[in-house]
C-alpha positions as CSV (number, residue, x, y, z in Angstrom):
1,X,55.2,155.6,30.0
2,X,56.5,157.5,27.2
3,X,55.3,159.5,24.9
4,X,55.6,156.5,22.0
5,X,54.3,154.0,23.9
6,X,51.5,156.1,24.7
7,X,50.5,156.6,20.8
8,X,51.2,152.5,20.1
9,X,48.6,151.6,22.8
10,X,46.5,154.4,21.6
11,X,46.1,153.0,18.1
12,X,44.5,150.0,19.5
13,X,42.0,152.0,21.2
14,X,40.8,154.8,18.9
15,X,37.9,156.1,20.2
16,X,38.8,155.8,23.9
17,X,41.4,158.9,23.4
18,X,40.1,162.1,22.5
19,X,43.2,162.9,20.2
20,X,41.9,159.9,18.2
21,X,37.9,161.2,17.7
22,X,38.9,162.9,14.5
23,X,40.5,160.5,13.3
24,X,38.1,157.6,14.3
25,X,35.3,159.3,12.4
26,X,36.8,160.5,9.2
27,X,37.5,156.5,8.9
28,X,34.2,155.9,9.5
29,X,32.9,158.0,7.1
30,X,35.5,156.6,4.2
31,X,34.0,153.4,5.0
32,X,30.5,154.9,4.5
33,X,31.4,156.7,1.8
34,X,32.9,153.6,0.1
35,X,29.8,151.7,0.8
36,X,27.5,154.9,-0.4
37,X,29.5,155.0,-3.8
38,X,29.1,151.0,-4.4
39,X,25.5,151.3,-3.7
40,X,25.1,153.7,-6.4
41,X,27.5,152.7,-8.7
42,X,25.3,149.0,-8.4
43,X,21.9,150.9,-8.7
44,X,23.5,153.0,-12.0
45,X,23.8,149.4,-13.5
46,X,20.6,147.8,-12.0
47,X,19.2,150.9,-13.9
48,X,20.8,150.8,-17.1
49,X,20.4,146.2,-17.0
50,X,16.5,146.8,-16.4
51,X,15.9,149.5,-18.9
52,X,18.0,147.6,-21.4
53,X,15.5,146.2,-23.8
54,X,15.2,142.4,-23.0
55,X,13.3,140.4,-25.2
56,X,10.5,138.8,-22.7
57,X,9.6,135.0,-23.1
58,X,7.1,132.7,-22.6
59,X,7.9,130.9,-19.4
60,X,6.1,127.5,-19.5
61,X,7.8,125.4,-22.2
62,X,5.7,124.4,-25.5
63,X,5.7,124.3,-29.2
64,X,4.6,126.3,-32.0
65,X,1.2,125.2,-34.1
66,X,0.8,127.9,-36.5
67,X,2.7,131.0,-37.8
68,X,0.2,133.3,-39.4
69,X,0.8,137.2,-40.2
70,X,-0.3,138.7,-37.2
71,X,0.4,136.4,-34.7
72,X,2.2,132.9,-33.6
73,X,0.3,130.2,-32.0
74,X,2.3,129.0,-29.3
75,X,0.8,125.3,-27.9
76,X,1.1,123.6,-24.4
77,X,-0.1,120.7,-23.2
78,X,-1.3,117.6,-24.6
79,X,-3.7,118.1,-27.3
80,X,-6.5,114.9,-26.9
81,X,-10.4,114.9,-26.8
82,X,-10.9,117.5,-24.6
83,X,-12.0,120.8,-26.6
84,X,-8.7,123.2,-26.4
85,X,-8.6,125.9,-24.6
86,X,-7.0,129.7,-26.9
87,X,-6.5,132.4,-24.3
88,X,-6.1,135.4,-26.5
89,X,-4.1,137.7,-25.1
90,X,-4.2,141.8,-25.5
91,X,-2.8,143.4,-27.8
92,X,-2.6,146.7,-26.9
93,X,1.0,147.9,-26.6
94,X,2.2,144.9,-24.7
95,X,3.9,141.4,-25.5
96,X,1.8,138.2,-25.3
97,X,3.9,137.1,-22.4
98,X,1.3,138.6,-19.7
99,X,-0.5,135.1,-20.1
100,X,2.7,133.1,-19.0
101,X,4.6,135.6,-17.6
102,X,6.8,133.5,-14.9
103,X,6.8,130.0,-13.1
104,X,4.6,130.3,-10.4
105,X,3.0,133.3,-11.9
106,X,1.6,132.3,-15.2
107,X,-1.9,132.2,-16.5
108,X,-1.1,129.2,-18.6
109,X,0.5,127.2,-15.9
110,X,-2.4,128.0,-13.9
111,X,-4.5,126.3,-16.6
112,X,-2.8,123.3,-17.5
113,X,-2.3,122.5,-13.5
114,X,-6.2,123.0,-13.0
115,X,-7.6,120.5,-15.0
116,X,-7.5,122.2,-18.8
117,X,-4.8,119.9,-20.6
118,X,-5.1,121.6,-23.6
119,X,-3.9,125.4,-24.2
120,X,-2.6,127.7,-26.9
121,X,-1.9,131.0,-26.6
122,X,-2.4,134.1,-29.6
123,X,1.4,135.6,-29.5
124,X,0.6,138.7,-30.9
125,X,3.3,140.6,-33.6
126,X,4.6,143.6,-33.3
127,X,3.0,145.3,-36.2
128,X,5.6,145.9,-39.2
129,X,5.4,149.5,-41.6
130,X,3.9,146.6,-44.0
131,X,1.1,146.1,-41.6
132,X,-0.4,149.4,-41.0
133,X,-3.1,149.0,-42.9
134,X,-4.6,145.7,-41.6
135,X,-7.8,146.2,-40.1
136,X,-9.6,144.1,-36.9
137,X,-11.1,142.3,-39.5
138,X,-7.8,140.6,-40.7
139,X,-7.7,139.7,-36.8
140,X,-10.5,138.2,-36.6
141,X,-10.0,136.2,-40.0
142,X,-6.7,134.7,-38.0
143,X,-8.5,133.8,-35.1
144,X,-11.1,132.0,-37.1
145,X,-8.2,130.0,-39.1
146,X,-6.7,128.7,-36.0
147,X,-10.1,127.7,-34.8
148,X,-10.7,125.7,-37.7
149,X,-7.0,124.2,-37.1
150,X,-8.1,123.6,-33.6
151,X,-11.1,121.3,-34.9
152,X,-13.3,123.9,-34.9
153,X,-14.0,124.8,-31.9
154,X,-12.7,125.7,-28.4
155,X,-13.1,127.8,-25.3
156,X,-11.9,131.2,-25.6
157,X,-10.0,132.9,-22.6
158,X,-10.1,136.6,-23.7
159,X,-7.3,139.1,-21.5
160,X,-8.5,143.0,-22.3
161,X,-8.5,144.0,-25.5
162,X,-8.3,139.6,-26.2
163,X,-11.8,139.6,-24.9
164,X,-13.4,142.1,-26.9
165,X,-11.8,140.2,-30.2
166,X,-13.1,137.0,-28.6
167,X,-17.0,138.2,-27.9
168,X,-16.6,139.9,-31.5
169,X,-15.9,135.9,-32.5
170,X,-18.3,134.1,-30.4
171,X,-21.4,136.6,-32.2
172,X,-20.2,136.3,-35.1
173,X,-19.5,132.9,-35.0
174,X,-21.4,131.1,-32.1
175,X,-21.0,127.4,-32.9
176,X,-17.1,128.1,-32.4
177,X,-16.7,128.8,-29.3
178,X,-17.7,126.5,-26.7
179,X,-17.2,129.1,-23.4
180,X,-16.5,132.4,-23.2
181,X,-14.2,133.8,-20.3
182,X,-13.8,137.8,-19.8
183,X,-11.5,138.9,-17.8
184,X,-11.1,142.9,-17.8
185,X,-12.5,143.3,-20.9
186,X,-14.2,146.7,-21.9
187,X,-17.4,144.7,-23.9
188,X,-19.2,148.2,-22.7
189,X,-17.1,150.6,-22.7
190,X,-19.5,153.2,-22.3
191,X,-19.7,152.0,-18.6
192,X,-18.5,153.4,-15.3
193,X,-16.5,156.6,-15.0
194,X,-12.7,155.1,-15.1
195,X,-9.9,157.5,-15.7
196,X,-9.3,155.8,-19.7
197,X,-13.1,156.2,-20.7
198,X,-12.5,160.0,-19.6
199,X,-9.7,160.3,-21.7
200,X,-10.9,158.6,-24.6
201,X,-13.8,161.0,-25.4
202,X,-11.9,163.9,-24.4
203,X,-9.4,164.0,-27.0
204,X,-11.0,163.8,-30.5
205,X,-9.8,161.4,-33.3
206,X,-7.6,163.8,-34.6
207,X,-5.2,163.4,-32.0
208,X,-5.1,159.8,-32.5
209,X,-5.0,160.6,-36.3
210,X,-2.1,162.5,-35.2
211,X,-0.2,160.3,-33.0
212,X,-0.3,157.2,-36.0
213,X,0.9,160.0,-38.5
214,X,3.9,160.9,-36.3
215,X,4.3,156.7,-35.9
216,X,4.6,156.6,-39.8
217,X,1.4,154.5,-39.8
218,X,1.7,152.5,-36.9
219,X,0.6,153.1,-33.4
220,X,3.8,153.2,-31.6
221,X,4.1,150.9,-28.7
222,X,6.5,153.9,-27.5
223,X,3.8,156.4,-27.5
224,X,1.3,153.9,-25.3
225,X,4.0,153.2,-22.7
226,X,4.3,156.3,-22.2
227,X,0.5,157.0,-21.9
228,X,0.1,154.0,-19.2
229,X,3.1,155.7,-17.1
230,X,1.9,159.1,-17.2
231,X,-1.7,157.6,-15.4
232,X,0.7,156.6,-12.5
233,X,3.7,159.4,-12.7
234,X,5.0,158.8,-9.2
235,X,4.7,155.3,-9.5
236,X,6.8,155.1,-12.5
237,X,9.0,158.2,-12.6
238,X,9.8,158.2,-8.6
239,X,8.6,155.3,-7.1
240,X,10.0,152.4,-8.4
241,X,13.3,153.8,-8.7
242,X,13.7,154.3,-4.3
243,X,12.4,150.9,-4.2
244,X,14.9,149.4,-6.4
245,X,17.6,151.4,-4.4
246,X,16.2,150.3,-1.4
247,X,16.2,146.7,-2.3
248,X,19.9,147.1,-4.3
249,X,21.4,144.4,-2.1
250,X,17.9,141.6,-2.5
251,X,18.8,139.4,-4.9
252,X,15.1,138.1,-5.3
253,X,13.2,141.9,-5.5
254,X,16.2,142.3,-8.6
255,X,15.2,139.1,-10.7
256,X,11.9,140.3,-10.1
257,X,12.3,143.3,-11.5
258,X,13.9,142.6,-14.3
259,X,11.6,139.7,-15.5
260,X,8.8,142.9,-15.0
261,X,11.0,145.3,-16.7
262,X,11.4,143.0,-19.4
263,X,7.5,142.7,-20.7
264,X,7.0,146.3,-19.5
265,X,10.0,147.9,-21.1
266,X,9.2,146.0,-24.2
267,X,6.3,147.4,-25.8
268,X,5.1,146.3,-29.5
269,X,3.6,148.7,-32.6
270,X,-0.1,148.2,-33.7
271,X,-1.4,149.0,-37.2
272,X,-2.6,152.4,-37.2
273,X,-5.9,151.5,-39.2
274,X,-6.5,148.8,-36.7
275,X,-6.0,151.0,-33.5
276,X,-7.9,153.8,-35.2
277,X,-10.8,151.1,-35.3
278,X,-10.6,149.9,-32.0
279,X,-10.4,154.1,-30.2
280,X,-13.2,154.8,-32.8
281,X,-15.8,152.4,-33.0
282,X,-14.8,149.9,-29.9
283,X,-14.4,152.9,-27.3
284,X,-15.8,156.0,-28.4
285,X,-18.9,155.2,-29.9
286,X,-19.5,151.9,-28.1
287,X,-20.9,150.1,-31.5
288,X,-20.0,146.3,-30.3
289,X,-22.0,146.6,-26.9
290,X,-24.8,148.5,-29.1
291,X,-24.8,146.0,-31.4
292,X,-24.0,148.2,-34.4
293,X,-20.6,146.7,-34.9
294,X,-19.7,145.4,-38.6
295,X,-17.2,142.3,-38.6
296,X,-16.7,140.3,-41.4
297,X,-19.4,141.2,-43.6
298,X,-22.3,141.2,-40.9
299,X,-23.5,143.4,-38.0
300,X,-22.6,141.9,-35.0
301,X,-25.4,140.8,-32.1
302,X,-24.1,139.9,-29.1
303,X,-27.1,138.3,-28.0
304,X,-26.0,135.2,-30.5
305,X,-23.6,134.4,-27.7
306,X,-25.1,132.1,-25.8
307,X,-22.2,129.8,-24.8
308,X,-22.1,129.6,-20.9
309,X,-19.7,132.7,-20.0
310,X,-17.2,133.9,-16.8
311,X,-16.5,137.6,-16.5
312,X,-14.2,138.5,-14.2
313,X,-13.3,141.9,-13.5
314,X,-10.6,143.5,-10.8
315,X,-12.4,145.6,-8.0
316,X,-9.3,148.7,-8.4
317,X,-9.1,148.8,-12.4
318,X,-8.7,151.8,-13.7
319,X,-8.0,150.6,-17.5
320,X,-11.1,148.3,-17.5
321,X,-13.7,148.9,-14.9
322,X,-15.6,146.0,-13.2
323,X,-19.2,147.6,-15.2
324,X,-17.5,147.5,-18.2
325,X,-16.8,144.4,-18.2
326,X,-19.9,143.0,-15.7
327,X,-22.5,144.6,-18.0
328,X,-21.8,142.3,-20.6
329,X,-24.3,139.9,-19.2
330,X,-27.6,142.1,-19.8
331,X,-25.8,141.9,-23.8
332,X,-25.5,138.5,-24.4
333,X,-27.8,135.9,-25.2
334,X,-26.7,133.2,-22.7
335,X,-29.2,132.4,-20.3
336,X,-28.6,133.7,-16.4
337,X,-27.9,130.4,-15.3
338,X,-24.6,130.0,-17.2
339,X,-22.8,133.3,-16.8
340,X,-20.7,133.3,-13.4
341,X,-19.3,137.2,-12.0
342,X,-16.7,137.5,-9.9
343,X,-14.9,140.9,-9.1
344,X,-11.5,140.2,-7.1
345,X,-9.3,142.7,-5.6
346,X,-6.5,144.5,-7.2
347,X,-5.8,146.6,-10.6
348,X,-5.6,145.4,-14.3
349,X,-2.7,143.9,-14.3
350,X,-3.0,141.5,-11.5
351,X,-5.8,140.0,-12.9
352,X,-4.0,138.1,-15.4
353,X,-0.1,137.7,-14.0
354,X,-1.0,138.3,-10.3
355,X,0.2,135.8,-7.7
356,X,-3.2,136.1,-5.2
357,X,-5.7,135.9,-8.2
358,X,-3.5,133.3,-10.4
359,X,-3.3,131.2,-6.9
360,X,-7.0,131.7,-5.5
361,X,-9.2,132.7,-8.4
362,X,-7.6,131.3,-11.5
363,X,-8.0,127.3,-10.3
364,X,-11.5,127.9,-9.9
365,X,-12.2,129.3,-13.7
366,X,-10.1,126.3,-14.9
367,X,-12.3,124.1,-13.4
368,X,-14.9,125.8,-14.5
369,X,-13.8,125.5,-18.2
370,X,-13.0,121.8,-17.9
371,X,-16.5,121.4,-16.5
372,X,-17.8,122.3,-19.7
């Protein structure tokens, strides 16, 4: 054989031929390479398409009822005899959409498919420079305009900060509200030892003062995102980026992530008068649970609540403890009989937009409101 036949059957056989190890490999590893610099080149722009900005949106389809200055009521459902249903979302640095978040992962679904065929939904506004000085009361004069559109009254579905704004309603107005569900939402938020009552009375007002004065009057959604991140800094600033470069090539871990990244990365501005309120007299010095709070002309008592009520609280939440939210029923004025306590597994979030509570815990509340 010569010498050139040699090298043509040779080619066919790479590896087989020591001559041809240094070459085999260095192929190997252009193809590795190459595949190395796609991956990253694909994660660059799953980065910068995440952490783009997206306007979030409501996911279940429905109409619009009322525009008012702080916040659109959005409507689903068929509006009939049955007493409607106002889940009133937090507003505390996120977007409304945590109530209908994604089909097959939305609060509102949840309630419409469980027997409540009537729900709206408090879209909260991102507060404008010409809205730093509005107070909780302007809130809570809102709320009470839509439940006089509403008929006058409905059952309240309060999410976090929604529920303190919704007990805050039901004291001061009790004939209004028809049931009261709480779901991880500080009513005494002088309870347990969580990691945001800690911070809260470390720092004094003046900080907060200080933080609104830097957000020309405003409290800066910015400046809360990046609170809630630095409670979980791996999570956040290590975590979740290996996952998504582990999961690059998944299709369905991507459009999750970027439906997430799209209410998280989105954060809205509150009036600095109202969120100086709500730090001051809501979480420092407790006043609604001690029934010293002031809202719209009167002191507020929550033992005038005595609508039949549903706390729910998530057994891992370290925004909203389960006491803080559970002690609400040695407060109110509802007998034992009609208050129902559940504590469910999982953190703050999931309690509102998480697929194992919306599917196994959710139903049951729904029924529970229709019942009434």
């Amino acid at each position: 054989m010569t010498t050139t036949q040699a090298l043509h059957e040779a080619r066919d056989v790479p590896s087989a031929v020591p001559v041809f190890w240094p070459m085999a490999l260095a192929t190997e590893m252009f193809k590795q390479g190459q595949a190395l610099f796609d991956k990253n080149l694909c994660f660059l722009e799953e980065e910068a398409k995440i952490y783009a900005g997206h306007r979030p949106e409501m996911a279940t389809p429905h109409g619009v009822r009322l525009e008012l200055r702080t916040l659109t009521l959005r409507e689903y459902g068929t509006p009939g005899h049955a007493v409607p249903t106002l889940v009133v979302a937090p507003y505390a640095g996120h977007t409304s959409v945590i109530a209908d978040y994604h089909e097959g992962q939305s609060l509102v679904e949840t309630l419409l498919a469980n027997g409540v065929p009537h729900v709206l939904l408090t879209d909260w506004h991102s507060a404008t420079e010409d809205m730093k000085d509005l107070e909780i009361d302007n809130y809570l004069a809102d709320l009470c305009v839509i439940l006089d559109e509403l008929g006058g009254k409905a059952n309240l579905v309060g999410l976090c900060q929604g529920g303190w704004i919704s007990a805050m309603i039901a004291a001061r107005f009790p004939g209004k509200v028809n049931s009261l569900v709480l779901a991880g939402s500080p009513i005494d938020a002088d309870a347990g030892d969580g990691p945001l009552k800690k911070l809260v009375h470390s720092l004094p007002m003046s900080f907060y003062e200080e933080l609104v004065q830097s957000g020309g009057g405003l409290m800066r959604g910015s400046f809360m995102l990046q609170g809630w991140k630095n409670m979980h800094p791996d999570e956040h600033y290590i975590n979740e980026h290996v996952d998504l470069y582990h999961h690059i090539d998944d299709p369905v871990y991507l459009a999750k992530r970027e439906t997430f990244a799209a209410w998280y990365e989105t954060p809205v501005d509150l009036p600095g008068r109202w969120y100086l309120q709500a730090i001051g007299n809501i979480f420092k010095n407790n006043l609604l649970a001690k029934g010293e709070y002031k809202a719209l002309g009167k002191t507020l008592n929550l033992k005038h609540i005595t609508c039949p009520i549903y706390l729910l609280a998530g057994e891992r939440d370290d925004i909203t403890t389960p006491e803080q939210v559970l002690n609400a029923a040695g407060l109110v004025g509802t007998p034992a009989h009609d208050i129902q306590r559940q504590v469910v597994p999982g953190g703050h979030i999931g309690l509102f937009m998480g697929s194992r509570t919306l599917s196994m815990v959710w139903p049951g509340i729904a029924q529970w409101i229709a019942a009434r």
